[in-house]
C-alpha positions in Angstrom: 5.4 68.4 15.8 9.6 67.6 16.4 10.8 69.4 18.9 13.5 71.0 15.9 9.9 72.2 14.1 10.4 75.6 16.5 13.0 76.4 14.5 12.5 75.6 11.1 15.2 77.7 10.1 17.3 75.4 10.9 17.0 72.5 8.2 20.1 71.8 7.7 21.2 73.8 4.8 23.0 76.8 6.0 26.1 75.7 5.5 29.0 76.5 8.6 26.1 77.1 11.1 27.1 75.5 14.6 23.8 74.9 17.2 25.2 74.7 20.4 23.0 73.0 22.8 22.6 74.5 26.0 20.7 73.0 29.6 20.7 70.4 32.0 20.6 66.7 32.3 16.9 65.6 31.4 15.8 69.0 29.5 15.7 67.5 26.2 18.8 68.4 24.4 19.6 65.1 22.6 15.9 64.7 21.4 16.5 68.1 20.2 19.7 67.6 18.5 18.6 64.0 17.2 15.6 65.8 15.4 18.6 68.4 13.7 20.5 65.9 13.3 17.4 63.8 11.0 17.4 67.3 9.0 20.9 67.6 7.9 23.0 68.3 11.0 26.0 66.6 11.7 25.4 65.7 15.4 28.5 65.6 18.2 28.0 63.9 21.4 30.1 63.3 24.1 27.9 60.9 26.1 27.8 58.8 22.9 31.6 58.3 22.1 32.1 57.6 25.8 29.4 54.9 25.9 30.7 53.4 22.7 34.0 53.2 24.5 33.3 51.2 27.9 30.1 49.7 26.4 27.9 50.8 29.2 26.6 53.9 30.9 29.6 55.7 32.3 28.1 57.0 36.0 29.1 53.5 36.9 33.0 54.6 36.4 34.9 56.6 38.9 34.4 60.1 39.0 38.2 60.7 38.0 38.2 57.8 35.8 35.3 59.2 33.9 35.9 62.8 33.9 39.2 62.0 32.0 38.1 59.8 29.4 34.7 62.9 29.0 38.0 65.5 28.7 39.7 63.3 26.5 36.8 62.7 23.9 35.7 66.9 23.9 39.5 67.2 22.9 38.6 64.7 20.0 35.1 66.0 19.0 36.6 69.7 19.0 38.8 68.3 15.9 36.0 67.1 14.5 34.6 69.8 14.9 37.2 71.8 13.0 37.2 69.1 10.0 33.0 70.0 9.9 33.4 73.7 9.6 36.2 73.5 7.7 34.0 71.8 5.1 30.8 74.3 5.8 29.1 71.3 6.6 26.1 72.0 9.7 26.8 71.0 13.1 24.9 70.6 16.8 27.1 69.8 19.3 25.0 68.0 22.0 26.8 69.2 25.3 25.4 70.7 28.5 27.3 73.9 27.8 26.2 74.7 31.6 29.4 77.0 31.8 29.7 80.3 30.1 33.8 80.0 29.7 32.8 76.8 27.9 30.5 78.4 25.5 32.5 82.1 24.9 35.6 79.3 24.2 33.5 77.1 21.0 31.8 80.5 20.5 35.4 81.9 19.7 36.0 78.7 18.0 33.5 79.1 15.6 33.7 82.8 14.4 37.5 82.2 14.0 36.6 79.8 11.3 34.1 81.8 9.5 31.2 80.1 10.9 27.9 80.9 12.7 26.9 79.6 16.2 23.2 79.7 17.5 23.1 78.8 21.3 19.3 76.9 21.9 18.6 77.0 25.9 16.5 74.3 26.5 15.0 75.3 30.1 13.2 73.1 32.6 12.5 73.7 36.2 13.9 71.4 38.5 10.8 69.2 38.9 10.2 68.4 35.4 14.1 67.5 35.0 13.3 64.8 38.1 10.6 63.7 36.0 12.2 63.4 33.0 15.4 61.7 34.4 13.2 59.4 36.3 12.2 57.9 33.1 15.7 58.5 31.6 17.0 56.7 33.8 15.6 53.1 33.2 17.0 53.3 29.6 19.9 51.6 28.9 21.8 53.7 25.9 24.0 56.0 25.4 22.1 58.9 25.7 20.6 58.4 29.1 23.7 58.4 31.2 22.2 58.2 34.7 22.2 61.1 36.7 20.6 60.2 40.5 18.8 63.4 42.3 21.9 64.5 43.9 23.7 65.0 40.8 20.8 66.8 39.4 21.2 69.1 42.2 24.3 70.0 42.3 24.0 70.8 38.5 21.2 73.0 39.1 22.8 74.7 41.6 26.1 75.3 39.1 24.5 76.0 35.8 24.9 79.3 34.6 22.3 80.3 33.0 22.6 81.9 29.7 21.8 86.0 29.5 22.0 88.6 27.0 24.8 85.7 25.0 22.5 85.4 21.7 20.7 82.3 23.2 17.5 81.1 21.7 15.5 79.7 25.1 13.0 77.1 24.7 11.1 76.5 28.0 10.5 72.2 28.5 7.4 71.2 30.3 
């Protein structure tokens, strides 16, 4: 069964619905939206464009360097994001959303075009994200952006987790 089967509401024909992925590195959010994305979904990802533009994973870049050029690409995807709902089409935006200003701002976004947001909380405890991004991390694509144990920590530690803001938690083993 997909991992997108837990919500088979979500096929891909309710036309101006926006999934908003929420969690950390390693919890399963691209899998998640790649499976939406096979059903109709029109699939945003930052880690994608950013990889298609340097051609390689960007944790190699300076922290500055890449921060920019990761603010400069959400600008992008946001229009894009505009042109989708504009046409009613169905979007998942593949973020981390780990920030609740960041999610109340697309939230806003999206009812001020007429359109419905569902926030999915995918939810993993600290040792299965080391486990995950373990394996994550030999890939070599653009959605497994390497994110060392120290990283991972520091996101854990700044996540804020998602309560009583509609979200739909799936729990990651």
């Amino acid at each position: 069964m997909e991992q997108a089967d837990v919500l088979p509401q979500l096929d891909g024909t309710e036309r101006g619905l926006v999934v908003m992925m929420c969690g950390l590195p390693g919890s399963g959010k691209s899998t998640y939206a790649r499976a939406l994305e096979r059903r109709g979904y029109t699939r945003l990802s930052i880690d994608e464009v950013v990889w298609a533009r340097v051609g390689r994973d960007a944790a190699g870049l300076d922290p500055a360097e890449y921060e920019e050029l990761k603010s400069a690409v959400e600008q992008e995807l946001w229009e894009v994001l505009i042109r989708l709902m504009e046409s009613r089409l169905p979007v998942v935006i593949d973020y981390s959303f780990w920030s609740r200003a960041t999610r109340d701002r697309y939230k806003a976004l999206i009812e001020s075009h007429g359109c419905r947001w569902q926030l999915v909380r995918l939810k993993a405890d600290l040792e299965t994200l080391r486990r995950r991004l373990n394996d994550r991390n030999r890939r070599n694509d653009a959605n497994s952006v390497t994110v060392s144990d120290e990283i991972l920590e520091r996101y854990f530690a700044a996540f804020e987790e998602p309560v009583g803001e509609g979200e739909l938690v799936i729990v990651q083993e």
